[in-house]
C-alpha positions in Angstrom: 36.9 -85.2 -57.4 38.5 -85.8 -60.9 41.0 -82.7 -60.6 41.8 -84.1 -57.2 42.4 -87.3 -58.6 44.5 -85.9 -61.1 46.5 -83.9 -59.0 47.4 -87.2 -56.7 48.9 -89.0 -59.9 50.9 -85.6 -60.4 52.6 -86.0 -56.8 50.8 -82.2 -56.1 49.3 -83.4 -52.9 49.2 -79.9 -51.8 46.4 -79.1 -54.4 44.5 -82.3 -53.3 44.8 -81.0 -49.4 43.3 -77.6 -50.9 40.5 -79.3 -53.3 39.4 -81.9 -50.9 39.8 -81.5 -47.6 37.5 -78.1 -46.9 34.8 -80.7 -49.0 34.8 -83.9 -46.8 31.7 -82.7 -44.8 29.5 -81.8 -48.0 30.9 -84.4 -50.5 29.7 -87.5 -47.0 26.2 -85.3 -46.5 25.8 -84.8 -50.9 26.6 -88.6 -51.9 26.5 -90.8 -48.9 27.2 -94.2 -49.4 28.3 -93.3 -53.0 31.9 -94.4 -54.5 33.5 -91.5 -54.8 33.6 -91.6 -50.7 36.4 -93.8 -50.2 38.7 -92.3 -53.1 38.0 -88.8 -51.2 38.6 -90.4 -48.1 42.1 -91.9 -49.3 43.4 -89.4 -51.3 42.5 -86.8 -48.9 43.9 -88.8 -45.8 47.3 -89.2 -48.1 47.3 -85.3 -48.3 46.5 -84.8 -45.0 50.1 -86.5 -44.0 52.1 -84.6 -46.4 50.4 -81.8 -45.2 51.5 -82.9 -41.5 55.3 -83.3 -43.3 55.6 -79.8 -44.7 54.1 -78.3 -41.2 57.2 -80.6 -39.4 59.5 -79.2 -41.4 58.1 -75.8 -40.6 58.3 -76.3 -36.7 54.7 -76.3 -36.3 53.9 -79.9 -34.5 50.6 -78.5 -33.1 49.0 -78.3 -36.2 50.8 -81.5 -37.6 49.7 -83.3 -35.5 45.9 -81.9 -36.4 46.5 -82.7 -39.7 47.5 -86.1 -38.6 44.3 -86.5 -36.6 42.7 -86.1 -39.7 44.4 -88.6 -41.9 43.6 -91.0 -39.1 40.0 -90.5 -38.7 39.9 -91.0 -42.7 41.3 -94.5 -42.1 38.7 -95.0 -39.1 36.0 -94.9 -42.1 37.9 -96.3 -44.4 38.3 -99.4 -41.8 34.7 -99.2 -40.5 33.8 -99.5 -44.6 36.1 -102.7 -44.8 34.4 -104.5 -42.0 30.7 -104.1 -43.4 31.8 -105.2 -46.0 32.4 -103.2 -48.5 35.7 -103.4 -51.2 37.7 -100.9 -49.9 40.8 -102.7 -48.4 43.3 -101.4 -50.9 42.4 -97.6 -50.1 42.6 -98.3 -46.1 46.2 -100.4 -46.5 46.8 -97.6 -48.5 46.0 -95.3 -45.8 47.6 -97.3 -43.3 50.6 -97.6 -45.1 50.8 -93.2 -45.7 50.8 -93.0 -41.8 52.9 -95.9 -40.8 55.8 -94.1 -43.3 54.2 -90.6 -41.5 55.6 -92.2 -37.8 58.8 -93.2 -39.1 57.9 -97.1 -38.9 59.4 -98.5 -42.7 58.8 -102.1 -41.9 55.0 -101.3 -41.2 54.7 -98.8 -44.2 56.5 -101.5 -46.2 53.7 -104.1 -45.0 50.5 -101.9 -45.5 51.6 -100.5 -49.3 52.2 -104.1 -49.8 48.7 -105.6 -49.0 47.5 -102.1 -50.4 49.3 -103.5 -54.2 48.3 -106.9 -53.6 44.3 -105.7 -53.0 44.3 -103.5 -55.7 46.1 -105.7 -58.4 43.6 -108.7 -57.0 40.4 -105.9 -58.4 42.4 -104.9 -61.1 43.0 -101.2 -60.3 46.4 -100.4 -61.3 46.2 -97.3 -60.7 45.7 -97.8 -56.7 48.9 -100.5 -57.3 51.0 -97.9 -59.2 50.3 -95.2 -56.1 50.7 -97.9 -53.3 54.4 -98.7 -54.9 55.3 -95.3 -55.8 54.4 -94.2 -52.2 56.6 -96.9 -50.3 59.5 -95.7 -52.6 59.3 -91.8 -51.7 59.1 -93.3 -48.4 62.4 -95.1 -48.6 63.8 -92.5 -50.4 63.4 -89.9 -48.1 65.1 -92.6 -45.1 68.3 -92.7 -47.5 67.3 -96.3 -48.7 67.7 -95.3 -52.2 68.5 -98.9 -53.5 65.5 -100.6 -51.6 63.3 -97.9 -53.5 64.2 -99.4 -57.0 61.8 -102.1 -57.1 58.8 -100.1 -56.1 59.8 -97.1 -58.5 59.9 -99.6 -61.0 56.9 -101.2 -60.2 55.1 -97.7 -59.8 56.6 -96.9 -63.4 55.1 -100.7 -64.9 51.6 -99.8 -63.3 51.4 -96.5 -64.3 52.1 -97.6 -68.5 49.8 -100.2 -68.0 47.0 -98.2 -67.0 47.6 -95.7 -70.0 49.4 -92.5 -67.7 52.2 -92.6 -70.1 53.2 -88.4 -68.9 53.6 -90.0 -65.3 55.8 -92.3 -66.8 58.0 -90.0 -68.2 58.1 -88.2 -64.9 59.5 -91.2 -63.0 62.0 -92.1 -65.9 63.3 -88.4 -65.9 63.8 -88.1 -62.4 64.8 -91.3 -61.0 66.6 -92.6 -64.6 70.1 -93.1 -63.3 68.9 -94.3 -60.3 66.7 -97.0 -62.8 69.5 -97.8 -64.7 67.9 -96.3 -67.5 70.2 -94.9 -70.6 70.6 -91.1 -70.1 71.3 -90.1 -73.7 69.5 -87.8 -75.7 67.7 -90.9 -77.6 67.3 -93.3 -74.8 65.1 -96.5 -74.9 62.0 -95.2 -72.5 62.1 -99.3 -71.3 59.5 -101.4 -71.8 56.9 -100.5 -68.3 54.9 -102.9 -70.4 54.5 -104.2 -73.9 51.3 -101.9 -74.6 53.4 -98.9 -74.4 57.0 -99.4 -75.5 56.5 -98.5 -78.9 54.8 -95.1 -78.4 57.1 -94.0 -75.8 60.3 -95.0 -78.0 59.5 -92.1 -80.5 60.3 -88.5 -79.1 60.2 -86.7 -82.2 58.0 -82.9 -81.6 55.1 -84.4 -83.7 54.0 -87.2 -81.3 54.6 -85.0 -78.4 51.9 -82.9 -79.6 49.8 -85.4 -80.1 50.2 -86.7 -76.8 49.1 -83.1 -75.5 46.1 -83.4 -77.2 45.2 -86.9 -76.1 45.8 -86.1 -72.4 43.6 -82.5 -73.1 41.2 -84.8 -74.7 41.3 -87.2 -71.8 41.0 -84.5 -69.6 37.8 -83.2 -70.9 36.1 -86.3 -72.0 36.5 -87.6 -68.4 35.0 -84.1 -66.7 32.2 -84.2 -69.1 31.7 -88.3 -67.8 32.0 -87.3 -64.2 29.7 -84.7 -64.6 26.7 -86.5 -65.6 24.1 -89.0 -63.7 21.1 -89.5 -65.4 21.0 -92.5 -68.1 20.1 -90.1 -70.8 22.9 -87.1 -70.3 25.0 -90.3 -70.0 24.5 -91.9 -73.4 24.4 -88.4 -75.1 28.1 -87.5 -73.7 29.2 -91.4 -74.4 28.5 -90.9 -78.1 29.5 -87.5 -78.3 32.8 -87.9 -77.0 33.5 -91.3 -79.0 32.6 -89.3 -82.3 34.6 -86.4 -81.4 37.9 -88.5 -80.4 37.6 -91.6 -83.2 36.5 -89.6 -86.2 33.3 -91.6 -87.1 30.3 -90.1 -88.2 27.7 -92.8 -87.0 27.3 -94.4 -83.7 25.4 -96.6 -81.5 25.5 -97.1 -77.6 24.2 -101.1 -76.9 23.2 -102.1 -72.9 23.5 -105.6 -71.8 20.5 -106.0 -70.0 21.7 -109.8 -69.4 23.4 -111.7 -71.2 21.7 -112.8 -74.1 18.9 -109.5 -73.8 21.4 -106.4 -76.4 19.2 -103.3 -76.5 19.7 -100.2 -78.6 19.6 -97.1 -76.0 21.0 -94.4 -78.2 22.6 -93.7 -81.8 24.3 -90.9 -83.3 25.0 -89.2 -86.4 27.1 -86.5 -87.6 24.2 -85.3 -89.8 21.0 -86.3 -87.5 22.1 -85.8 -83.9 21.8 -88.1 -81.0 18.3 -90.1 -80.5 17.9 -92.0 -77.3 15.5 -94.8 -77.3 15.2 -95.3 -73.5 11.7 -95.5 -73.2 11.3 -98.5 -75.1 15.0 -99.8 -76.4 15.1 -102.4 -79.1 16.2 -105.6 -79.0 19.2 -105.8 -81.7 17.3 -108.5 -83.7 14.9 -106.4 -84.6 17.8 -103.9 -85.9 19.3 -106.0 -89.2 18.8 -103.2 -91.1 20.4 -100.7 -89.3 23.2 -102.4 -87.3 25.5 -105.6 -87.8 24.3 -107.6 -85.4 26.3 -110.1 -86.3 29.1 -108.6 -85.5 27.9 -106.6 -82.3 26.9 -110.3 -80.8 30.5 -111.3 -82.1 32.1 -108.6 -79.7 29.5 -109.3 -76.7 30.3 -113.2 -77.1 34.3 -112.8 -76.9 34.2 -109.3 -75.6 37.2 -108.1 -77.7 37.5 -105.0 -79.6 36.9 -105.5 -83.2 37.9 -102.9 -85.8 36.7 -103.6 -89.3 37.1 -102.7 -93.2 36.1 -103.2 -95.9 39.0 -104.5 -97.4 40.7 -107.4 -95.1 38.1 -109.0 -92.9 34.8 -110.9 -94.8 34.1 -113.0 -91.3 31.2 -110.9 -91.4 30.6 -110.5 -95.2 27.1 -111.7 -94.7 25.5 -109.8 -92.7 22.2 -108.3 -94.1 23.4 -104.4 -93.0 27.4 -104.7 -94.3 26.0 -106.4 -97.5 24.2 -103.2 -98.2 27.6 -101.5 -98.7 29.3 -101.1 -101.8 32.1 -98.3 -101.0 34.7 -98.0 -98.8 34.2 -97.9 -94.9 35.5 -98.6 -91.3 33.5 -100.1 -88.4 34.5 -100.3 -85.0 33.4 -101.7 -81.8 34.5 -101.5 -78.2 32.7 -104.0 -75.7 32.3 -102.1 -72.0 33.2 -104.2 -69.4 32.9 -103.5 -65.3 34.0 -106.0 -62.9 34.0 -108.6 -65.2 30.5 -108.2 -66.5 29.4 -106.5 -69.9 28.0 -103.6 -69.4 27.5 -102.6 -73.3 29.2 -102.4 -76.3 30.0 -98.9 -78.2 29.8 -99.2 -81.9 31.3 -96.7 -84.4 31.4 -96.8 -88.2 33.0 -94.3 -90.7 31.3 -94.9 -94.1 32.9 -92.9 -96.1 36.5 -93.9 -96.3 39.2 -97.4 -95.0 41.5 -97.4 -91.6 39.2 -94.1 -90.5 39.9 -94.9 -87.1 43.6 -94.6 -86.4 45.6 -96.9 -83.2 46.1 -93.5 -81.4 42.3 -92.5 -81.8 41.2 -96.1 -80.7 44.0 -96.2 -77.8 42.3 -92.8 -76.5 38.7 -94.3 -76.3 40.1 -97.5 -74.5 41.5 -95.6 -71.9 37.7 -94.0 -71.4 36.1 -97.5 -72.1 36.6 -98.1 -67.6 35.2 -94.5 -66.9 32.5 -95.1 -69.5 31.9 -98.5 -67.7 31.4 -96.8 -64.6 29.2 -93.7 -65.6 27.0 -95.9 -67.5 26.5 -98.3 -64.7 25.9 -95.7 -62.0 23.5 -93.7 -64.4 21.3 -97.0 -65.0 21.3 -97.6 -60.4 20.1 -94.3 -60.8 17.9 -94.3 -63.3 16.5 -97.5 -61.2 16.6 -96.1 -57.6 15.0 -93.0 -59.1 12.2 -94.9 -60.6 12.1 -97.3 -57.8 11.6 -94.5 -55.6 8.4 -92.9 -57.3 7.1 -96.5 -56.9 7.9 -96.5 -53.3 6.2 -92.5 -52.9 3.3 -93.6 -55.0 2.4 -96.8 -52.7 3.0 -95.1 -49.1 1.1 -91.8 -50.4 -1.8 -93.9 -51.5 -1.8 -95.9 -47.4 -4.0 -95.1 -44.8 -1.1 -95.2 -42.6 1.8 -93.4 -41.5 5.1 -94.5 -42.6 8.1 -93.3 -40.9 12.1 -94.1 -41.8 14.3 -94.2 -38.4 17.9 -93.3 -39.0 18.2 -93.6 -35.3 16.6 -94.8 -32.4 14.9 -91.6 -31.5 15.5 -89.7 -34.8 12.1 -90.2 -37.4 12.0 -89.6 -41.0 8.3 -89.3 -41.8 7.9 -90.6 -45.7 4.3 -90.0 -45.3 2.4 -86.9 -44.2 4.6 -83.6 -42.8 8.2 -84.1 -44.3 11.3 -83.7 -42.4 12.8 -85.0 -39.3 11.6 -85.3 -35.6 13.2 -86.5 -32.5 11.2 -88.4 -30.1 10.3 -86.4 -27.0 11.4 -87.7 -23.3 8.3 -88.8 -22.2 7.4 -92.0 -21.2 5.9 -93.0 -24.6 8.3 -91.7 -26.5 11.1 -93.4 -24.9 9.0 -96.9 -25.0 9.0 -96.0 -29.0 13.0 -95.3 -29.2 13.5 -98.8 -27.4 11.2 -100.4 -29.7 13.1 -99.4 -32.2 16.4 -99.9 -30.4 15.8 -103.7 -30.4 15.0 -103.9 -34.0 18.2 -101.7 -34.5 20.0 -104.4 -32.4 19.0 -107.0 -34.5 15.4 -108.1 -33.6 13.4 -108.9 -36.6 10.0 -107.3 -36.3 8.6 -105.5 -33.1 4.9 -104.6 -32.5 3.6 -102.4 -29.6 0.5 -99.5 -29.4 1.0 -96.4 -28.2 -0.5 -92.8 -27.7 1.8 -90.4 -29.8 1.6 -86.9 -31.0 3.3 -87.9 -34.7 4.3 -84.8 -37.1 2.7 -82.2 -35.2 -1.0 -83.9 -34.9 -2.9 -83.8 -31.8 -2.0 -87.2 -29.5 -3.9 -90.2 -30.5 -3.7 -94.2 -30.3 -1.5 -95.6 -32.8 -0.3 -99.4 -33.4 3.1 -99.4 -34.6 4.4 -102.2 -36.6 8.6 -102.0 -37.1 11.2 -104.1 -39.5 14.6 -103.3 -40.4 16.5 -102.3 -43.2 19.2 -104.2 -44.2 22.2 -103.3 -46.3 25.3 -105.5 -46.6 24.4 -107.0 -43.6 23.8 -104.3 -41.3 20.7 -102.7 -40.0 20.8 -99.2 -41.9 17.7 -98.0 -41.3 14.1 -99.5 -39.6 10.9 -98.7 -41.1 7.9 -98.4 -39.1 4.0 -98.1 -40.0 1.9 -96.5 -37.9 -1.4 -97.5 -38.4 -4.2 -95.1 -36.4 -6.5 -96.8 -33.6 -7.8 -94.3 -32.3 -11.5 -94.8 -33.2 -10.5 -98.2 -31.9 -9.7 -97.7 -28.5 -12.1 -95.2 -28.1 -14.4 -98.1 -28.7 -12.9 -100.2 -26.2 -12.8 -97.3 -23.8 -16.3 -97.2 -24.2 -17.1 -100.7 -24.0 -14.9 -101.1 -20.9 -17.1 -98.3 -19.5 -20.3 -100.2 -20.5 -19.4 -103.3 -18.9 -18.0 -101.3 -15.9 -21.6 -100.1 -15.4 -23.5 -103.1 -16.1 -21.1 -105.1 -13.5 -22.2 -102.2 -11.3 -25.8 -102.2 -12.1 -25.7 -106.0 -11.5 -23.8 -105.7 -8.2 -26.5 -103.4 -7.3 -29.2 -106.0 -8.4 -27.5 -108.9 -6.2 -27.2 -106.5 -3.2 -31.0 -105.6 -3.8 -32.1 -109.2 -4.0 -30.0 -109.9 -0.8 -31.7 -107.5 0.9 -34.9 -108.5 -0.1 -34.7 -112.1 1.2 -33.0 -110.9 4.2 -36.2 -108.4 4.8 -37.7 -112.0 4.2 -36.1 -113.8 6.2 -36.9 -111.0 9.5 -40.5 -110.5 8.8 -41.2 -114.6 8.1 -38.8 -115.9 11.7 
């Protein structure tokens, strides 16, 4: 996913086509309902059309048209997405916009990368802003409209810098310079995408190339080693190792915001000690004087800006029990993570043995990971939570007397109790009583109750009273649960009892005709 990712930003949608496509199936079956869906979905729906452009140009409109199928049913899910709800719009316009510009229809292309911009600006994604732009200008560009392609190549060019892909900015002011109106001297001014970047990219000496190389490799590897982890733990470990490797500390600390006022230590890291997580049973930071500037770290969680310390300019925090301890030189810093607008957690760094350890280019690298740790840590702690919520879950159904059973589908069963695996309902008439049972809670009926005689996960047939709910996610009926609770013994009981009172109403039938033919005996021997 990341390499395709990377590849999209570096125009090579032909690698994307090759990375993602083949994966759709696995990558929908492997993490359903998971994020990384709807970027597969777009940038693999975005290949699919250039795909269906370099088969054009070949003369072979039979599979172009295949591949065009396929970008299309990528927007179907993308669109189905949108409408339950979820935040996807910027990836279907995005879509939407890739095929309008595929059939030749600007005005609609032009209207779809715009809403795409507009979406992804309103969640703060540049990066999905930058692409929506840069699209609608290749667009133009290949109908001959070069001067209507200006803005968005600019605009492409302004959200690129801002969110840190300063080697894609180069690539646009290279190629389309003249037609940018940008100087085209050896020593040109790079512009000024956006006031974060303009004084890196005016230098072009050999040095800060170089060091620019080593950032993006950096970047690179740092964000595979992110992407490749899910648990909490494997998480915090990579978070810390990565900030000490690419800020040149030699002490760490990784802080969750459980809410807002509730800081807790999860993991801290030394050059000489190694990386302790303290998951199990994280401290509260007040208990932590001695160890942490917590003073400081509640600083950066109150006004959630970056704070980089030393020893020698800023006393704001000269008080603090641990920096009072230190007599020498040293540098602190500390990044607060931020996702959506909430604080995730704050990454603390401190180099003890010298001033201005942590250099602008060193911080401006772990900034740029500060969103991707975001995510990763956020993710790792849902899962971390659905993982422990679902031993909860196992441990109360596998200590119930009854069966419960998870319908995907009206006559498709999920047994979480008892034989595991799925089963299809057979055709008889029971079974299809159950499927429309479970049809109308599917439909939207709140609870359903019937008995019936079933043969569940290969046990012989028995009575069985079957309670069902549903399962609602985002406002839609996912899933319906339903607990099958064994009567068996019961009915049996009632069979019996039915039988008993069959016979004594027969017995007492018998009785009345016997006294009736008594008193008619009567009634003929006594005229």
């Amino acid at each position: 996913m990341l390499a395709g990712f990377i590849f999209a930003i570096a125009g090579r949608w032909r690698r994307v086509h090759e990375l993602l496509e083949p994966r759709m199936a696995d990558l929908a079956r492997s993490l359903p309902g998971s994020w990384h869906q709807p970027i597969a979905r777009v940038l693999s729906g975005i290949s699919c059309a250039e795909e269906a452009r370099r088969l054009r140009r070949a003369a072979e409109h039979r599979r172009a048209r295949g591949q065009r199928r396929r970008a299309q049913k990528h927007l179907r899910q993308l669109r189905q997405w949108c409408a339950a709800g979820g935040n996807f719009v910027h990836c279907a316009e995005l879509l939407a916009g890739e095929l309008a510009a595929l059939d030749g229809d600007l005005r609609g292309a032009s209207h779809h990368f715009a809403a795409a911009r507009s979406a992804a600006i309103g969640q703060r994604n540049p990066i999905y802003a930058a692409l929506a732009s840069e699209r609608l200008a290749l667009a133009l560009l290949a109908d001959g409209q070069e001067r209507l392609a200006v803005g968005p190549l600019d605009d492409a060019r302004h959200h690129y810098g801002s969110w840190g892909a300063l080697a894609k900015v180069e690539v646009i002011e290279l190629q389309y310079g003249s037609l940018l109106g940008l100087e085209d001297d050896h020593g040109r001014d790079r512009g000024s995408a956006n006031s974060s970047i303009s004084s890196r990219s005016s230098s072009s000496s050999s040095s800060s190339r170089s060091q620019d190389a080593i950032d993006t490799a950096s970047l690179i590897k740092a964000s595979q080693t992110l992407a490749g982890d899910i648990r909490l733990a494997e998480v915090a470990a990579s978070v810390l190792d990565i900030a000490i490797e690419n800020a040149g500390g030699n002490r760490g600390a990784l802080i969750m915001a459980y809410d807002a006022e509730d800081l807790r230590l999860i993991a801290e890291t030394s050059v000489d000690r190694g990386t302790t997580l303290r998951l199990d049973d994280p401290p509260p930071l007040a208990e932590l004087g001695a160890s942490l500037p917590v003073s400081l770290l509640h600083w950066v969680a109150r006004t959630r800006e970056d704070l980089l310390l030393d020893s020698s300019d800023d006393r704001r925090f000269a008080a603090d029990p641990y920096l009072a301890q230190s007599d020498a030189g040293f540098s602190l810093l500390c990044l607060p993570i931020i996702r959506r607008g909430h604080l995730i957690g704050l990454l603390y760094l401190e180099n003890r043995l010298a001033d201005a350890a942590f250099t602008e280019e060193r911080i401006g690298l772990l900034r740029l990971l500060i969103g991707q740790v975001a995510s990763a840590l956020e993710n790792a702690r849902l899962y971390d939570e659905l993982r422990t919520n679902e031993v909860r879950w196992r441990s109360l159904v596998n200590q119930l007397p009854d069966t419960v059973i998870i319908a995907d589908a009206p006559d498709r069963l999920h047994f979480a109790t008892g034989e595991p695996g799925a089963e299809t309902l057979g055709n008889d008439e029971n079974g299809l009583e159950l499927a429309d049972a479970i049809a109308r809670v599917f439909a939207g009926q709140d609870f359903e109750r019937i008995e019936l005689q079933l043969a569940l996960a290969g046990l012989e047939r028995r009575w069985y009273a079957l309670r069902m709910a549903p399962i609602v996610i985002d406002g839609v009926v996912e899933r319906v649960i339903v607990v099958c609770t064994d009567i068996e013994e019961r009915k049996q009981a009632e069979t019996a009892r039915a039988r008993l009172e069959g016979q004594l109403r027969q017995q007492q039938r018998l009785e009345s005709i016997g006294t009736l033919a008594s008193g008619v005996a009567h009634e003929i021997n006594n005229p």
